[in-house]
C-alpha positions as CSV (number, residue, x, y, z in Angstrom):
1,X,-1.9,5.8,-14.0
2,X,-2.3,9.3,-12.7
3,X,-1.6,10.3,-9.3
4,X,-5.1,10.4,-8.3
5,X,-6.1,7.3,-9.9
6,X,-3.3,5.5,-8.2
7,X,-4.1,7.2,-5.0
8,X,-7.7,6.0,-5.4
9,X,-6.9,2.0,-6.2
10,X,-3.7,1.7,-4.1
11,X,-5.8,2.8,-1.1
12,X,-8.5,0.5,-1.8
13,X,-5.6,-2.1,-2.3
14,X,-3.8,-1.5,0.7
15,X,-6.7,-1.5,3.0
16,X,-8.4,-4.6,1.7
17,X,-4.6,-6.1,2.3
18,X,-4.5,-4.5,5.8
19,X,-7.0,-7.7,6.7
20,X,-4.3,-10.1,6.1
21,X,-1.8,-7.8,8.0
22,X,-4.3,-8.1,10.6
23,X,-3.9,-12.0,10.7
24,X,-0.5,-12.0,11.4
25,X,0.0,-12.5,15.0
26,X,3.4,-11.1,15.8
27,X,3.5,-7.9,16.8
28,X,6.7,-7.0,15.4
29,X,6.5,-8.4,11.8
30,X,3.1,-6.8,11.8
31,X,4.7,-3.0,12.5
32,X,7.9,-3.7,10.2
33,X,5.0,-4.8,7.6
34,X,3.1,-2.2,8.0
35,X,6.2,0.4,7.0
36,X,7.4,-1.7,4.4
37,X,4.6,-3.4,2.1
38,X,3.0,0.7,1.4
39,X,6.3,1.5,-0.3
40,X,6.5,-1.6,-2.3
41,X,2.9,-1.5,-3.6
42,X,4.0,2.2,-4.3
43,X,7.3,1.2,-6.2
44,X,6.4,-1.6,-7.7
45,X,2.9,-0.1,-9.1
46,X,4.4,3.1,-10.2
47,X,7.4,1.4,-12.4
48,X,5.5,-2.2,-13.5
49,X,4.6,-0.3,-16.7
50,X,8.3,0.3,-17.7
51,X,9.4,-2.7,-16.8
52,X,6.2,-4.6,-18.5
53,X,6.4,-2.3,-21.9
54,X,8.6,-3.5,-24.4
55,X,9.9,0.2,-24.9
56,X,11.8,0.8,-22.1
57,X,13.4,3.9,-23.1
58,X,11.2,5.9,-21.3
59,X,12.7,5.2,-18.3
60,X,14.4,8.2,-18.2
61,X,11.1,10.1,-18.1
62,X,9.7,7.7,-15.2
63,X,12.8,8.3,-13.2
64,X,12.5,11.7,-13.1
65,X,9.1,11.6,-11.8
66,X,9.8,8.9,-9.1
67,X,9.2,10.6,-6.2
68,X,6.4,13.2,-7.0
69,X,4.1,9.6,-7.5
70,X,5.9,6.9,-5.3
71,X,6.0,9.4,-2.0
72,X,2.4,10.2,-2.3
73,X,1.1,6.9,-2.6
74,X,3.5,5.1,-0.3
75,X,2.2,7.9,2.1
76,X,-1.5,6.7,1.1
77,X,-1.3,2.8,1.3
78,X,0.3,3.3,4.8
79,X,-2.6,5.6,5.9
80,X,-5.1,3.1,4.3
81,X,-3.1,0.1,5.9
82,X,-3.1,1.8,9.2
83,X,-7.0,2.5,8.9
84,X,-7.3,-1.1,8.0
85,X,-5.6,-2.8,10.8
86,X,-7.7,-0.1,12.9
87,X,-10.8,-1.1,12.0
88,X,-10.2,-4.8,11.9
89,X,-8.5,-4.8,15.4
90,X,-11.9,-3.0,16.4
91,X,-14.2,-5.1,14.9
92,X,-12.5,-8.3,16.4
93,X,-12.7,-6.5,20.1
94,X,-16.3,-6.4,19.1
95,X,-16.9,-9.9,18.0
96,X,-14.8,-11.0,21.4
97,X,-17.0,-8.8,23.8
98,X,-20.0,-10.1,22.1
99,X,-19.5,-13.5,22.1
């Protein structure tokens, strides 16, 4: 996946998962959530195909390109997630004040 096809799905992902973040009730699981689920959606989508391929001797190649990929899109599903939990929270404010 290329960095601006996995900026593109990952930030679709993580907002459409930001609705379930919204569920959750305690404020402080919600924040440490919100830090920690971007980077593993970010790890774990940028090194499932090495660990899933039965050639993993390419790993060496994937490591060194780690942080140019993970960085970006951790950065991107915890700007999506954010936006999420943003417009969910203002949607139920909405659906409160109106009835």
């Amino acid at each position: 996946m290329s960095l601006t096809t996995g900026i593109i799905i990952l930030g679709l992902v993580s907002f459409g998962l930001s609705y379930f973040m919204f569920k959750v009730k305690n404020e402080p699981l919600r924040i440490m959530l919100l830090f920690l689920v971007p980077f593993v959606i970010a790890y774990f989508s940028y090194w499932g195909p090495v660990w899933t391929s039965e050639t993993k001797d390419k790993s060496g190649e994937f490591g060194a390109w780690a942080i140019a990929f993970i960085g970006p899109w951790a950065f991107i599903c915890f700007v999506a997630m954010l936006l999420g939990l943003l417009v969910f929270s203002r949607i139920d404010k909405l659906k409160n004040k109106n009835g």
